[in-house]
C-alpha angles and dihedrals in degrees: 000000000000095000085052091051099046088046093053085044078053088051098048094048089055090049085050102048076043099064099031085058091045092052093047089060092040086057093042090042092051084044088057094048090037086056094038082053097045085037085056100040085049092048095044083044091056095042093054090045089051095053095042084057094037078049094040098090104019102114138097097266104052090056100058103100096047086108092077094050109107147065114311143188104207109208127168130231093286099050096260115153097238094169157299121283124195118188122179139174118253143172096034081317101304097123147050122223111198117190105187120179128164121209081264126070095275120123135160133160130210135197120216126186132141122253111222095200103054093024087229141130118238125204122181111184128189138161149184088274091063095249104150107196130189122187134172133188143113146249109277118182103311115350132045110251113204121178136192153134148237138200131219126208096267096054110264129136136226129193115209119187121185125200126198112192119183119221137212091244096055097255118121124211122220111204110184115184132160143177141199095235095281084109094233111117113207119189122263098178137345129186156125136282106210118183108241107239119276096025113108097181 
């Protein structure tokens, strides 16, 4: 009777051990799936993420001032050489990055995106002079208009307005006027944007 009782105590140990071992790989085996499921959300969510940015700045609009991207020698009406301009697509091609420097000592950088919601083109400009410049606008007909202000110490305003016109032969001309709210521009720089050789874009 004893032997049969202390047979049936082994038995139910096993079972136990049994079970406990069987729950531990169930656990492990519902951690492994939980981790394959998060690991393939996280992977569909990325890739989404991945084509609404690759499909962010895809349209027609944000693509209108492409004709000014490239390598550039900057000259004036005369011919002077007044700089190097480099402009370059960034941010899956959201934004343009320009890197302006004359044979001085003057340099100064601009961003340039499009803005959907307002259907309008933003420029910010500074420089190593401290000018910070902002300037809005869109693309009308053939050039790209921007307008904007700044302000001096004592007060005054000035309204700047930039226009990039693209020519046949692949050069771009940058005409920059302003005026202090009598209404009359006057012109603060106009040249030409001529692609270095060798570079197409």
């Amino acid at each position: 009777m004893f032997s049969d009782h202390r047979g049936i105590s082994e038995h139910y140990r096993a079972l136990e051990k049994y079970l406990h071992a069987y729950s531990r790989v169930d656990q492990v085996m519902n951690r492994t799936a939980m981790t394959i499921a998060v690991s393939c959300i996280s992977c569909v969510a990325v890739a989404a993420a991945s084509h609404t940015q690759a499909q962010s700045c895809n349209s027609e609009a944000h693509r209108q001032f492409d004709f000014w991207l490239g390598e550039w020698e900057v000259r004036t009406a005369d011919g002077t050489l007044a700089g190097q301009n480099r402009i370059s697509s960034t941010q899956n091609g959201c934004v343009l990055h320009e890197q302006y420097s004359t044979p001085g000592t003057f340099e100064g950088q601009s961003l340039n995106s499009f803005d959907t919601g307002r259907q309008l083109w933003h420029q910010t400009w500074v420089d190593n002079t401290g000018t910070l410049l902002l300037l809005e606008g869109k693309f009308t007909g053939t050039q790209m208009v921007l307008q904007g202000e700044t302000s001096s110490r004592d007060g005054s305003i000035t309204h700047h307005r930039i226009q990039w016109t693209p020519n046949k032969d692949g050069s771009v001309r940058q005409h920059w006027q302003s005026h202090t709210g009598n209404g009359q521009w006057s012109d603060l720089f106009d040249g030409l944007y001529i692609k270095k050789i060798g570079n197409k874009r």
